[in-house]
TORPA-4810 file (N, C-alpha, C, O; in nm, 3 decimals):
<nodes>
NODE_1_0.084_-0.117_0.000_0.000_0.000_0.000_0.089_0.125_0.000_0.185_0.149_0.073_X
NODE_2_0.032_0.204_-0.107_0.144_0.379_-0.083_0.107_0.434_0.079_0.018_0.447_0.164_X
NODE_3_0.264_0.457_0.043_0.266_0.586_0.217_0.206_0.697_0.172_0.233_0.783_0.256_X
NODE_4_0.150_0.736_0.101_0.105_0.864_0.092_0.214_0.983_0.142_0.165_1.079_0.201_X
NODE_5_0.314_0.980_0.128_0.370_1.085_0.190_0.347_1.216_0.154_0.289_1.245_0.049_X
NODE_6_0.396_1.314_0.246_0.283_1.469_0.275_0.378_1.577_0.183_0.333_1.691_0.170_X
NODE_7_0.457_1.558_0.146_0.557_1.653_0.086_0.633_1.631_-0.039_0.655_1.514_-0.068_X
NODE_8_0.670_1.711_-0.109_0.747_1.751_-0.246_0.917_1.724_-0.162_0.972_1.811_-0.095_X
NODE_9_0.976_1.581_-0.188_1.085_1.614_-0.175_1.239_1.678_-0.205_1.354_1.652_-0.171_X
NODE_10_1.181_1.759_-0.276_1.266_1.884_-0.349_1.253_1.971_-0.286_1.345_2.005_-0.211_X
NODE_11_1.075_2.076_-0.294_1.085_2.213_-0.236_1.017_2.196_-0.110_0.988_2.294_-0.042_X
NODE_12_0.990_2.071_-0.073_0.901_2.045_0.083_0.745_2.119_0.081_0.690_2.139_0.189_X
NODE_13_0.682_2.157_-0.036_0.561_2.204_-0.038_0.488_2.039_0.021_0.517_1.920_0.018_X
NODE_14_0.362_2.145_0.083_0.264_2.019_0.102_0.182_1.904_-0.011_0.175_1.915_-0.134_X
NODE_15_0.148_1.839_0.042_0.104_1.745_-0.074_-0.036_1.643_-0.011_-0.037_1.521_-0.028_X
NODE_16_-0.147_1.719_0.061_-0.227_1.589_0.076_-0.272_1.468_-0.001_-0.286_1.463_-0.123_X
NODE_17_-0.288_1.393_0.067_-0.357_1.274_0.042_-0.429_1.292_-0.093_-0.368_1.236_-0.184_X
NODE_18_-0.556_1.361_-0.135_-0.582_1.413_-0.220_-0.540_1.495_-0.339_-0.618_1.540_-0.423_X
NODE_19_-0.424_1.510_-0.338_-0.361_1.615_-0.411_-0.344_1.531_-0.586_-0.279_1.427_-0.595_X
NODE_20_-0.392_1.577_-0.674_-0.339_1.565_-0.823_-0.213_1.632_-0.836_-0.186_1.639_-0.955_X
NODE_21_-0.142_1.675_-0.780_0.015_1.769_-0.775_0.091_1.738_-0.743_0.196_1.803_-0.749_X
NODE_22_0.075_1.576_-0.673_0.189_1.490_-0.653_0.217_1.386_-0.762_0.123_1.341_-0.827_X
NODE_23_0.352_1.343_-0.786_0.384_1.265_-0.853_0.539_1.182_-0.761_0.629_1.231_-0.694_X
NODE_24_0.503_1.022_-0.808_0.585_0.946_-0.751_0.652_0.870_-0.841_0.608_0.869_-0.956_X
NODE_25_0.786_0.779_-0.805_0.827_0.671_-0.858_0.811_0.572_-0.806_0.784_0.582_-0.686_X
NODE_26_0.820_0.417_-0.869_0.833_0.271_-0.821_0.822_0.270_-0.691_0.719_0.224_-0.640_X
NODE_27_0.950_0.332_-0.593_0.988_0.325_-0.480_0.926_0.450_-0.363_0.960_0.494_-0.254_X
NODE_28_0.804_0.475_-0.472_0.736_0.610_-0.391_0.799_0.734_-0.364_0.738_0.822_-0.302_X
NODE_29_0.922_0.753_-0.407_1.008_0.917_-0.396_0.870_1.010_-0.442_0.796_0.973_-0.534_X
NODE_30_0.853_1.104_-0.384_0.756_1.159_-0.392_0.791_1.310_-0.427_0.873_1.368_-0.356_X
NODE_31_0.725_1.383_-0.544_0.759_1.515_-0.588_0.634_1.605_-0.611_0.525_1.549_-0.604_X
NODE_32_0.640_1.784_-0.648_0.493_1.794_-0.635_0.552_1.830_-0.860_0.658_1.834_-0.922_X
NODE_33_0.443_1.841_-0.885_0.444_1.872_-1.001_0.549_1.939_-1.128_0.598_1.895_-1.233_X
NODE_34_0.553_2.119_-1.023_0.620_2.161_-1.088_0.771_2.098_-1.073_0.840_2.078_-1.173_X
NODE_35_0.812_2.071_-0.950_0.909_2.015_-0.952_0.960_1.914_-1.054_1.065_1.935_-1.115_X
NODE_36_0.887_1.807_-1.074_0.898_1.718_-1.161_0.947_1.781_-1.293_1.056_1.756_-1.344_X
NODE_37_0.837_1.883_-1.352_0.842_1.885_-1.459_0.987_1.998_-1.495_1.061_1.980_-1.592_X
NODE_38_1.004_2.108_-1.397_1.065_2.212_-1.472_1.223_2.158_-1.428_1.309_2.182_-1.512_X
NODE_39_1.271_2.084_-1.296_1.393_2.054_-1.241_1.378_1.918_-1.267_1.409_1.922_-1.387_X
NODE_40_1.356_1.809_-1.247_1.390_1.696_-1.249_1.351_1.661_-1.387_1.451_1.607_-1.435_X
NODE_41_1.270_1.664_-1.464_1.223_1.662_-1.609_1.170_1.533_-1.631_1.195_1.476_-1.738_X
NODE_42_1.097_1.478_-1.543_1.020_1.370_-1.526_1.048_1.259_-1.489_0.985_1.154_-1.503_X
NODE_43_1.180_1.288_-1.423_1.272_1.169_-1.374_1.336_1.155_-1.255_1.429_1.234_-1.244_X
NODE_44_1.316_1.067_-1.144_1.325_1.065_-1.019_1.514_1.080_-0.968_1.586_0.981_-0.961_X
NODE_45_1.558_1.205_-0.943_1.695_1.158_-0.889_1.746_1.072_-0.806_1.865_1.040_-0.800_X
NODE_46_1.676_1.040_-0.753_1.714_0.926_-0.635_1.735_0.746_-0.678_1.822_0.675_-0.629_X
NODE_47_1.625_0.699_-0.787_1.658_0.600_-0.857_1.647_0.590_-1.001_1.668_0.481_-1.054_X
NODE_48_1.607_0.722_-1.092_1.631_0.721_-1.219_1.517_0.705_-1.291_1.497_0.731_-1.410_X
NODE_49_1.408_0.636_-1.162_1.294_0.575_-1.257_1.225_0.707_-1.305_1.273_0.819_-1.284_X
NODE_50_1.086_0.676_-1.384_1.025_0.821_-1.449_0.854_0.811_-1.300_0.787_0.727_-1.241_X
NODE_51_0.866_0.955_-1.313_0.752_1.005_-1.233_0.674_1.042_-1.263_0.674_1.137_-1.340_X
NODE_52_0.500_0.951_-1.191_0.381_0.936_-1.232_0.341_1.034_-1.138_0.415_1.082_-1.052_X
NODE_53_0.145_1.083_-1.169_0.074_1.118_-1.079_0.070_0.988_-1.022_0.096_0.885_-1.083_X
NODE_54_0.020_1.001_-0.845_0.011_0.936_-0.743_-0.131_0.934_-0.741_-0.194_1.039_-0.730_X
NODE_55_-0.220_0.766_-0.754_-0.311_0.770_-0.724_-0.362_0.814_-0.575_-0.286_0.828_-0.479_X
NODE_56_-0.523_0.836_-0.572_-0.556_0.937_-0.469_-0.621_0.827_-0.371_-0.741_0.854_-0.372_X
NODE_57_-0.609_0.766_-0.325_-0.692_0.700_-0.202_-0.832_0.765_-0.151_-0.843_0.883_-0.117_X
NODE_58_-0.925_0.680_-0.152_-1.029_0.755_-0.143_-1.068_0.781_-0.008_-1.015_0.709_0.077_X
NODE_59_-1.160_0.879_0.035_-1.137_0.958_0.146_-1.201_0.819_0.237_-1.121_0.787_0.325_X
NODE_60_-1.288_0.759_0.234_-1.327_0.627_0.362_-1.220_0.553_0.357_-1.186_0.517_0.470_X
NODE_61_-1.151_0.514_0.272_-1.018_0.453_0.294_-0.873_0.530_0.364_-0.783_0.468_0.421_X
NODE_62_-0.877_0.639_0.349_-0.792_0.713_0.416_-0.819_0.714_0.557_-0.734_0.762_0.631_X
NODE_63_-0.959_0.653_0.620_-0.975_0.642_0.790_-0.916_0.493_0.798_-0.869_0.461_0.907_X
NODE_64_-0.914_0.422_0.719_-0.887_0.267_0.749_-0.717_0.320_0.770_-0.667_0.328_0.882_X
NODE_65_-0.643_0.353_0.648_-0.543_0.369_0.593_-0.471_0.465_0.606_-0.423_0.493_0.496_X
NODE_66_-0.421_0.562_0.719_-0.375_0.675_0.688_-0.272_0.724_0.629_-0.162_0.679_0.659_X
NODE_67_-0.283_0.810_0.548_-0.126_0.875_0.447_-0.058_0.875_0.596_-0.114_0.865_0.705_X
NODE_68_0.104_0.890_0.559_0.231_0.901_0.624_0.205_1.061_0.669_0.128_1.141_0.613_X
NODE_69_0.285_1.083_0.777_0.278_1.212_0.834_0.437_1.243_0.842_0.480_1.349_0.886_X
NODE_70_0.511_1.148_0.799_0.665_1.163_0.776_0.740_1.200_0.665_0.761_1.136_0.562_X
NODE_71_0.780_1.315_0.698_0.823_1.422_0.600_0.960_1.359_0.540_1.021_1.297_0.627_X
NODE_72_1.037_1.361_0.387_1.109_1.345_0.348_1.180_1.443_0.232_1.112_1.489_0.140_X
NODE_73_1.301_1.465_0.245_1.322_1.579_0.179_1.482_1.493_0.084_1.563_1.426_0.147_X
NODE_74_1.492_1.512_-0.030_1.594_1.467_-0.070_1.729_1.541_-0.057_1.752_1.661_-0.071_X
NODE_75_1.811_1.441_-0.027_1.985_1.552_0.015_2.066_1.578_-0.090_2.170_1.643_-0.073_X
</nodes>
């Protein structure tokens, strides 16, 4: 199951659960949009793979399931 994680690990903008502005790779590295597109250019620095929108978990599943509240920022 995705961690949902809460943040763009580039510029640390927020990113809920809901958000169409996140995009992830394979391994879930998690970015918000612009990031992706204008600095990384659709490609995850951390393992190379290419970065999707992140499906959205739907909100009754998000009480079963909660997104991650653990922030990650790439070094």
């Amino acid at each position: 199951m995705l961690e949902l994680r809460p943040n763009c690990e580039q510029c640390d903008c927020d990113l809920p659960p809901a958000s169409d502005y996140a995009r992830i790779c394979t391994y879930e590295c998690t970015f918000c949009a612009d990031c992706t597109e204008n600095i990384l250019h659709g490609v995850c620095p951390n393992c190379g793979g290419n970065l999707v929108v992140r499906p959205i978990r739907p909100a009754a599943k998000l009480l079963q399931h909660p997104a991650s509240t653990v922030r990650i920022r790439s070094s």
